[in-house]
Residue frames as qw, qx, qy, qz and C-alpha x, y, z in Angstrom:
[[0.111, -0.157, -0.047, 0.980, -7.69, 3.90, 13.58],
 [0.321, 0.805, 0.436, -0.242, -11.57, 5.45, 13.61],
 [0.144, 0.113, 0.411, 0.893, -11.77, 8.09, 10.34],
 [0.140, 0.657, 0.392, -0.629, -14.60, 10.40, 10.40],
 [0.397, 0.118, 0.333, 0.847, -15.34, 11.94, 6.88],
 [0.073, 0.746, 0.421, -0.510, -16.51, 15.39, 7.48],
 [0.251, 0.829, -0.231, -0.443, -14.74, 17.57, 4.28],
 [0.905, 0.258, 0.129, 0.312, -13.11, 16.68, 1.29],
 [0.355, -0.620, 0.340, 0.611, -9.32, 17.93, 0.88],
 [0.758, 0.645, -0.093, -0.016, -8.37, 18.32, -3.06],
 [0.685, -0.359, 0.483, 0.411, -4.62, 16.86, -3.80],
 [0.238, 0.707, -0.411, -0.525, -2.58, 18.73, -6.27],
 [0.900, 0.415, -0.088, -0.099, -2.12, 16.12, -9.43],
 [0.548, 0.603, -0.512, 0.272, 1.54, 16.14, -9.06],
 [0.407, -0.305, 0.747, -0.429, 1.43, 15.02, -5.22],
 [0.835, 0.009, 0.422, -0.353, -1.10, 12.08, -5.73],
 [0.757, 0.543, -0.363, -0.028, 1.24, 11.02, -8.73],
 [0.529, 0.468, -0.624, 0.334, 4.37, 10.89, -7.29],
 [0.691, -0.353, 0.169, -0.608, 2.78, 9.49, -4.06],
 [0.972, -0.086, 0.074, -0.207, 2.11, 6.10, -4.63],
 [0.728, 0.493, -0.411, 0.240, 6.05, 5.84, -5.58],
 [0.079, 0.437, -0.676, 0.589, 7.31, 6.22, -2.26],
 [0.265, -0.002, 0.872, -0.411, 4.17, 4.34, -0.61],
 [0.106, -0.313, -0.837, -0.436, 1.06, 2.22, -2.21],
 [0.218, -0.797, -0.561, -0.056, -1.93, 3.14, -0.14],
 [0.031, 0.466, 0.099, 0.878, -1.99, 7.29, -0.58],
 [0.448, -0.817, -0.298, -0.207, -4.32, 7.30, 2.42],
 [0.755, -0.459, -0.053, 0.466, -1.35, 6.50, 4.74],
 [0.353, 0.203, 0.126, 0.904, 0.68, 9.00, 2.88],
 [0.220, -0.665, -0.176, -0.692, -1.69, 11.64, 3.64],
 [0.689, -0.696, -0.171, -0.109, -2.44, 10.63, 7.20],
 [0.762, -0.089, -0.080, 0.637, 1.78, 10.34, 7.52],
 [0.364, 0.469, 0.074, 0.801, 1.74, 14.28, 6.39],
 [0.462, -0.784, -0.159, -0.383, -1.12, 15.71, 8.77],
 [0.818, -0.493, -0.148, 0.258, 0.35, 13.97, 11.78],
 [0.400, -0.232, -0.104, 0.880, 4.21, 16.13, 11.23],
 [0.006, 0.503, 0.163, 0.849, 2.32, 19.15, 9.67],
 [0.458, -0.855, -0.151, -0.191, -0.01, 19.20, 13.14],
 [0.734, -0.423, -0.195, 0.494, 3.40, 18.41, 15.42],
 [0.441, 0.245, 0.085, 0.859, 5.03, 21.09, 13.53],
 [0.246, -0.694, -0.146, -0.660, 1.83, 23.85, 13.97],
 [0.467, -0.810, -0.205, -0.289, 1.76, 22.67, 17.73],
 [0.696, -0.362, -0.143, 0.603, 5.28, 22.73, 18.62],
 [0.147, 0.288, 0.041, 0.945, 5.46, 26.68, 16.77],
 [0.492, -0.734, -0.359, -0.300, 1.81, 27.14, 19.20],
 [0.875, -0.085, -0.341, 0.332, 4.54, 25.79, 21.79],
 [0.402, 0.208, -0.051, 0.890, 7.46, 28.28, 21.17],
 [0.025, -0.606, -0.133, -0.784, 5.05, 31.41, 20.91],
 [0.591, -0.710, -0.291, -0.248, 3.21, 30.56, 24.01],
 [0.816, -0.131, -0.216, 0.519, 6.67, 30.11, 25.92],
 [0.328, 0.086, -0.063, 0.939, 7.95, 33.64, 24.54],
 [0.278, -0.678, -0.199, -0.650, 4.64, 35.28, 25.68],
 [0.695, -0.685, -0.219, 0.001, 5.15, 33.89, 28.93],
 [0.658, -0.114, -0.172, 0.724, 8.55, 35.38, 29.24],
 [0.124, 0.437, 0.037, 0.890, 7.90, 38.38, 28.45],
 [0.611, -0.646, -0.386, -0.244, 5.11, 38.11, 30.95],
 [0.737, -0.403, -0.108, 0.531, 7.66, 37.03, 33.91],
 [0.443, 0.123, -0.041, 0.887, 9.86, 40.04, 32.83],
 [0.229, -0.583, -0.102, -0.773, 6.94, 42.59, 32.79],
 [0.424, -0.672, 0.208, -0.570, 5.10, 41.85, 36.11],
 [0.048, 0.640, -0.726, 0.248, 7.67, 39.06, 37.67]]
């Protein structure tokens, strides 16, 4: 996997603790969260764009 570092992120203390208990290498834990937090933003992108395009179809058919 390429990595790019362009920004730093800050991790609350109480995530990067109780982190490493469910997995040793905290990058992967972080890179495990982005990955459902983007699926999640682009499957609600997803939805909205769907219900704009009904309403579309209903307004001019």
């Amino acid at each position: 996997m390429e990595a790019i570092k362009e920004s730093s992120v800050l991790i609350n203390k109480n995530y990067a603790e109780l982190l490493p208990s469910f997995n040793d290498d905290l990058q992967s834990a972080v890179d495990a969260a982005l990955q459902r937090y983007l699926i999640d933003e682009i499957a609600a992108k997803i939805a909205g764009l769907k219900k704009k395009e009904k309403l579309f179809r209903l307004k001019y058919g």
